[in-house]
N, C-alpha and C positions, 0 to 999 in steps of 0.2 A: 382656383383663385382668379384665372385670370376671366374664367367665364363670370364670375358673379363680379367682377369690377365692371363686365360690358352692361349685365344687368342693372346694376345699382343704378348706372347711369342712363339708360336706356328709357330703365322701371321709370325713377323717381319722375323723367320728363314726362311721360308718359302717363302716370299717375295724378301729376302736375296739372295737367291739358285735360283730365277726364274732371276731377274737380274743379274745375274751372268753368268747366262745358255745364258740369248735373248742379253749379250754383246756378247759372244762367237757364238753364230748361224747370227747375223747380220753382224758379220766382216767376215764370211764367204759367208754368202747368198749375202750379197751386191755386193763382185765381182763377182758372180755366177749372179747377177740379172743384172751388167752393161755391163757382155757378154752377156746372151741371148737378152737384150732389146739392147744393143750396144751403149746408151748412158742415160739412166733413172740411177739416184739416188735411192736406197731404205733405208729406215728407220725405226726403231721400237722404240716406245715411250709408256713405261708402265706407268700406272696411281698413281705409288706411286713416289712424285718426290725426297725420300731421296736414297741413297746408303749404307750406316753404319748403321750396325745391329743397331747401338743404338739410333741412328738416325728414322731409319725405325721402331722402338719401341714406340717412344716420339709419333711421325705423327700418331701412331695407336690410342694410349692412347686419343690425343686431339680430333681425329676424332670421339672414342666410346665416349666421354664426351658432343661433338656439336650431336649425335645424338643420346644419350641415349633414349629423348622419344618418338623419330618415330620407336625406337625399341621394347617400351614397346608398340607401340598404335599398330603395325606390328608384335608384339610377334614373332620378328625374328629379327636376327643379320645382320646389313646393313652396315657393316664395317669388311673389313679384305679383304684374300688375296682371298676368294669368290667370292668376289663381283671385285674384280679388272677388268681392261681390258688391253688389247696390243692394242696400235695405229698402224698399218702399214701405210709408206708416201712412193709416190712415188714423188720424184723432190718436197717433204716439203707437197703435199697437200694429205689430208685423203684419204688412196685408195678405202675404203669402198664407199665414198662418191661422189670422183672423178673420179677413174681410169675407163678404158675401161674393158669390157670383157677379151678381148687378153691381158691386164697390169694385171689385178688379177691373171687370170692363170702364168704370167709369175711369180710374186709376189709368187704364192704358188711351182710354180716348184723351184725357188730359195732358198725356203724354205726346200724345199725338198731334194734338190743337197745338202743344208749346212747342215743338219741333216745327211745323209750319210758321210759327209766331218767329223764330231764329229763322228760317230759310227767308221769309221776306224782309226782315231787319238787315240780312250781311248781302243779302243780291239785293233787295230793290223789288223782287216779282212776288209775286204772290203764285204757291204753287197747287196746283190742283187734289184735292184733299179727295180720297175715297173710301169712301167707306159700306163694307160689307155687310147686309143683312144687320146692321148695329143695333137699329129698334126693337129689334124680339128680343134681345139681350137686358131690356132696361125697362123699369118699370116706367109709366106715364108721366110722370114726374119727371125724372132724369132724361126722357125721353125729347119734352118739351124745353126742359134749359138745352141739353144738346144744342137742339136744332137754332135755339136763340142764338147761342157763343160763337153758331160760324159767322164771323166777319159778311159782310155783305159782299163784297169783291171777289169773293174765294170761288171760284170755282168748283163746287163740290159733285160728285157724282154718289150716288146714294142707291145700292140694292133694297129692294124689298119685296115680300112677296104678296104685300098689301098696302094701298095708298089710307087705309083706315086709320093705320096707325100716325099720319101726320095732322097736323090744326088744318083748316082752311089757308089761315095767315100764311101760312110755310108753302103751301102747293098752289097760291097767287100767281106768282111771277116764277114755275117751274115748267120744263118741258119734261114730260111721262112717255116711256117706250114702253112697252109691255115684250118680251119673249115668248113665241109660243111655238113649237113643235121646229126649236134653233133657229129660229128666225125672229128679225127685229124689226117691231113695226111701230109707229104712235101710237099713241093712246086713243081713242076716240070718245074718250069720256068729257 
């Protein structure tokens, strides 16, 4: 008892702070997610369905009570914000479940844009965005809003194992290194 009273309180803060955070990073990643896809919905649906701390307190309490003894028979705690999950939807249906390859990537790049979009909102900086090989992942399409959605000020660095796959417009105002045989040189193109 006295371990699920540090929970409850612990959880519910804690549960509090995480929906608070995936309000804030989905009202940004979603329009970041309906540029690059150009007309996909995205959504995030956490497994606790209260919002008020005290609310999200009661929903703990009732939950350790319906499962106290698959916790004693599991000699582990099967309730709190551990054990929680985030739903991501894309147009309502489970992306885990449903989306394509090219819809998760974009799902997690939009995630990714909206978490940059909060680090320069609460500091003031704009932080340097990298992104791995992301263009083989994405058809031409998703490919080209990408590259639109980064901010201009961003510092992006961007792998790839072909300059083909960008516009002219994008590789304007870029500096190109090429790797060859571990070593880093310009481009001389």
């Amino acid at each position: 008892e006295i371990y699920n009273e540090q929970l409850i309180i612990a959880g519910a803060n804690i549960i509090f702070l995480r929906k608070k955070f995936l309000k804030e990073i989905e009202r940004i990643a979603s329009l970041k997610h309906r540029v690059i896809s150009d007309s996909e919905t995205f959504t995030l649906d956490y497994t606790c369905p209260e919002d008020e701390i005290e609310n999200i307190s009661e929903y703990l309490k009732k939950k350790l009570i319906e499962h106290r003894n698959e916790e004693f028979g599991r000699k582990q705690a099967c309730v709190g914000p551990h054990r929680d999950d985030i739903e991501f939807k894309i147009n309502g249906m489970d992306a885990v479940k449903f989306a394509s390859q090219g819809q998760q990537r974009t799902l997690v790049l939009a995630l990714k844009l909206g978490e940059l979009e909060i680090i320069r909102e609460k500091t003031g900086y704009a932080p340097i965005l990298l992104l791995d090989d992301v263009l083989a992942e994405l058809d031409e399409t998703r490919q080209n809003y990408l590259l639109k959605s980064i901010e201009k000020d961003t510092q992006t660095i961007i792998t790839s194992v072909d300059t083909l796959l960008f516009e002219d417009e994008f590789l304007k105002d870029v500096e190109i290194y090429c790797i060859e045989n571990g070593k880093i040189k310009p481009n001389q193109q």
